[in-house]
Structures are given as C-alpha cells and as structure tokens.
N, C-alpha and C positions, 0 to 999 in steps of 0.2 A: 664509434660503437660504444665506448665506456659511457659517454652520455646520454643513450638510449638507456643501457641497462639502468643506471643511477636514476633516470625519470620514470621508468618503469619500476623500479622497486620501491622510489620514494610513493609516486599513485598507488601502490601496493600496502605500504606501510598508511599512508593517510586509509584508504579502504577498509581496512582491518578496525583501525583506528574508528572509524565514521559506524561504520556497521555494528560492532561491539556496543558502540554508546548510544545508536539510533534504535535499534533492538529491545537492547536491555529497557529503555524509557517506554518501548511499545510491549512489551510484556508484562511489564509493572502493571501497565494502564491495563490490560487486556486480562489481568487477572481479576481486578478489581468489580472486571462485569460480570461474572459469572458464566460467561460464555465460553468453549472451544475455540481454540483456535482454529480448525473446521469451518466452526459456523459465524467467524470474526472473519476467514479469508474469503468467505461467500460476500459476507457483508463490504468487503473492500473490492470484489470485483465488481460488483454491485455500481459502487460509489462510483471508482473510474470509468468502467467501461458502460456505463447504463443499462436498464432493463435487458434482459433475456429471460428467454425460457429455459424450463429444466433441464432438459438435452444438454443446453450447452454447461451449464454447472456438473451434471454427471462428467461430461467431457473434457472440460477444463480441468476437474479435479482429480481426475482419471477415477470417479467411485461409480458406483455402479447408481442406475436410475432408486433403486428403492432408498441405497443409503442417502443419497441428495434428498431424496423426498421426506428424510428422517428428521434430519438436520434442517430442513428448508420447515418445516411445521413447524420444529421450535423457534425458528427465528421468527413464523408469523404469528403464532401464540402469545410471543413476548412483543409484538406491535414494532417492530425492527423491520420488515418486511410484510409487500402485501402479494396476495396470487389472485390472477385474472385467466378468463379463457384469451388464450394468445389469438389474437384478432386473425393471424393468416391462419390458422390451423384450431378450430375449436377444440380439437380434442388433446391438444396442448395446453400447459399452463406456461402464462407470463409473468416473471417475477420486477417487482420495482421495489426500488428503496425507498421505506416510509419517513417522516422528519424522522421520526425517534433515530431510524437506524443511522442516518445520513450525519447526524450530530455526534451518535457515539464514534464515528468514522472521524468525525472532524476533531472531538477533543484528544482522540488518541492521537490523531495525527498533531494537535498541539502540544500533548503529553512528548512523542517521538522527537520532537524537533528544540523541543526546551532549554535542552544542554547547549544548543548552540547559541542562545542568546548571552549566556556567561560566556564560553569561548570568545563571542565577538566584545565583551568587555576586557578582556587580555588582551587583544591588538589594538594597534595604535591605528589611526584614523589611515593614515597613510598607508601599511601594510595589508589592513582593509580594502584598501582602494588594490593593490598589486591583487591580490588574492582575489577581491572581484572579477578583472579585467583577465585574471587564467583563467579562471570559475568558466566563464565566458566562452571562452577561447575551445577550454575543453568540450564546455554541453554541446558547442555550434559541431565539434567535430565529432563526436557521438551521435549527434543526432543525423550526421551525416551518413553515415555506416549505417543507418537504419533502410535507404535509399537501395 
C-alpha cells in the first residue's frame, strides 16, 4: 500500500510540476497574439478535433450560440478561421481551421513544450532512456482507461 501512495503522490508532484511549466510557456505565447483565451481555445479544438459547426462550439464551450458567434467572427476577421454553409444542414454554419490559425496553434504548442528540451539536457542519456520506457508504460495505461 505505501508504494501505491509514494507512486501516486510522486505522478502527482511530476503533474503539478509539468502543468505549471507547460501553462505558463502557453500563456506567454497566448498573450503575445492578442487573442482571448476563449477564441485561442476554440482555435485548439479546432486544430485537434477538426471542422465542426457552431452548435458544437456553443456546446463544448457551454456559451451560448450568439457569444460563440461573437468570438467565432473575430477569429474569421483575423483569417484564423474560415465559416461554410455546413454541407448536412444549410442553415448551419461549418467552421475549419485556416493555415494562419493552424500555425498559431502549432508555434504555441512549440512555445508550450520548449522547457522540456532544456530539462532533457539535465538527464543523462541513460535516465532518459528509464523515463522514456515509464513515459510508455504510463500513456499505454491511460489510454487504456479511455476504453
């Protein structure tokens, strides 16, 4: 049992750890565009999960249809995003990620991730190789639990 908790609080303190430094590097970036965070988290569902229509952004974001439609105009304004009549339902719109938006998604996400290329100069090839091989270990069993 004490090895449970110990692994559990160590994941815990790495989490804290990760999220703090992974954050902070995505808010730097995220400030720099002049964008909301709002219309930067539309823009990342965007990127992951592909094209949808309004609905689902009102839905996802739990705002209501007009404020999605506030936020979804500035990002097609600023060439971030484009709107189509959604092909199963005309009287809906379909949104896609344009390159512009698609790149600002991708530099932040290099901005987010940057710290860890220093971190991986403080380990030694070998502890590297350990920490890969849980890395591993962990994703396969998390993504397990998704099942």
């Amino acid at each position: 049992m004490t090895h449970t908790v110990e692994f559990t609080q160590t994941l815990r303190t790495w989490m804290d750890v990760f999220m703090h430094r992974s954050m902070s590097g995505w808010n730097h970036y995220a400030k720099t565009t002049g964008l909301s965070m709002p219309q930067i988290s539309i823009l990342m569902q965007l990127y992951h999960k592909g094209p949808c229509g309004m609905s689902k952004i009102s839905e996802h974001f739990g705002i209501s249809a007009a404020a999605s439609s506030q936020l979804v105009d500035k990002l097609v304004n600023a060439g971030y995003l484009a709107r189509a009549e959604d092909p199963d339902d005309r009287r809906a719109k379909f949104l896609t990620l344009s390159s512009a938006g698609a790149e600002l998604i991708q530099r932040g996400n290099e901005e987010r991730y940057s710290w860890l290329d220093h971190l991986s100069d403080r380990l030694s090839e070998q502890d590297q190789e350990k920490i890969r091989e849980a890395l591993v270990l962990l994703t396969n069993a998390a993504k397990e639990m998704e099942h």
